[in-house]
C-alpha positions as CSV (number, residue, x, y, z in Angstrom):
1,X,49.5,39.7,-195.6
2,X,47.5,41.0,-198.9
3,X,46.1,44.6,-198.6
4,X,42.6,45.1,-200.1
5,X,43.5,47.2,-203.4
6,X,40.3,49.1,-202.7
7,X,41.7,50.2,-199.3
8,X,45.1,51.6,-200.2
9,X,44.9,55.5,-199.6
10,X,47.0,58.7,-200.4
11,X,48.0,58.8,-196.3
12,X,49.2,54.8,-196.8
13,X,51.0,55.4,-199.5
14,X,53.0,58.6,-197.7
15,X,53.7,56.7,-194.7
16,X,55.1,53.4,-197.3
17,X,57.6,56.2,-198.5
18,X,58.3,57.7,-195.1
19,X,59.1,54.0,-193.6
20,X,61.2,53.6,-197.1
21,X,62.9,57.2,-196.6
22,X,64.1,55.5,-192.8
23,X,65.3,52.4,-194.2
24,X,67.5,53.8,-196.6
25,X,68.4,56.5,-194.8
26,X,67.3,59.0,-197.4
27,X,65.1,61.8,-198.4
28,X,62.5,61.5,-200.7
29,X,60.5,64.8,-200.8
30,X,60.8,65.4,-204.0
31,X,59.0,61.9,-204.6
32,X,56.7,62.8,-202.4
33,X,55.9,66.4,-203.8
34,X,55.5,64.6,-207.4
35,X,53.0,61.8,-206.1
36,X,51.1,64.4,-204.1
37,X,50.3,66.6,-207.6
38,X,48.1,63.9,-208.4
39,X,47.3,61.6,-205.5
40,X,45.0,59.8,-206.9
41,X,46.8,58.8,-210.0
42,X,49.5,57.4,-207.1
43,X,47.2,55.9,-205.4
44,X,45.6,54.3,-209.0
45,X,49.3,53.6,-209.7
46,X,50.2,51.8,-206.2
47,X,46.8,49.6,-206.2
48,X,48.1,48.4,-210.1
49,X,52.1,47.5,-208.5
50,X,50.0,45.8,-205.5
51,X,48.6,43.2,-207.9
52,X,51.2,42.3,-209.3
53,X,53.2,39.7,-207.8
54,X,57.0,39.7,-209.8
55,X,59.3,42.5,-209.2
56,X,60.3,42.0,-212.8
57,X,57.1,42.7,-214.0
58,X,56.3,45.4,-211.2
59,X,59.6,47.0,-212.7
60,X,58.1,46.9,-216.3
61,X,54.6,48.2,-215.0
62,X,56.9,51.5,-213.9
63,X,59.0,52.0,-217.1
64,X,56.0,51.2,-219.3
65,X,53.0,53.3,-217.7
66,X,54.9,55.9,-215.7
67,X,58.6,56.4,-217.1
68,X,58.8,60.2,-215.3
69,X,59.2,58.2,-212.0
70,X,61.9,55.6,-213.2
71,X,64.7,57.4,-211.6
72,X,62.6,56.6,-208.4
73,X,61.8,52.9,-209.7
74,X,63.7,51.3,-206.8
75,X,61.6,53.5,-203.6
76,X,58.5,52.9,-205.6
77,X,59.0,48.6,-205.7
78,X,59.6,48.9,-201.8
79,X,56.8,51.1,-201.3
80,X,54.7,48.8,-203.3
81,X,55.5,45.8,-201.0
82,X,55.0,47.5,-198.0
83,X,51.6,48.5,-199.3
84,X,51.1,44.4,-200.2
């Protein structure tokens, strides 16, 4: 199932991380709080993961254009595919 990048919204993109905060059994408000500073920087930054099809290259996308959120690099590839 492909998302329409255009579509993708601040709201999606919290309830991606809430469904990945379940899976993993984990809290990630402080995520959450950094993403909402600038939502739509995360949402700009969620509709360029969504086009990308390799996790490799997904990965790289994250260390190259926003290394601040590496330590998170792992939530924000799940959240990514949910949102694909």
């Amino acid at each position: 199932m492909t998302q329409n990048i255009n579509s993708i919204t601040f709201d999606m993109v919290d309830t991606a991380i809430t469904r990945v905060e379940h899976a993993n059994h984990i809290n990630l408000e402080a995520l959450k709080n950094t993403l909402s500073v600038n939502p739509d920087q995360a949402v700009e930054m969620f509709n360029s993961l969504v086009c990308i099809d390799s996790i490799d290259d997904k990965f790289k996308q994250i260390m190259n254009s926003y290394p601040q959120l590496l330590d998170n690099a792992q939530h924000l590839l799940e959240t990514s595919i949910l949102l694909s």
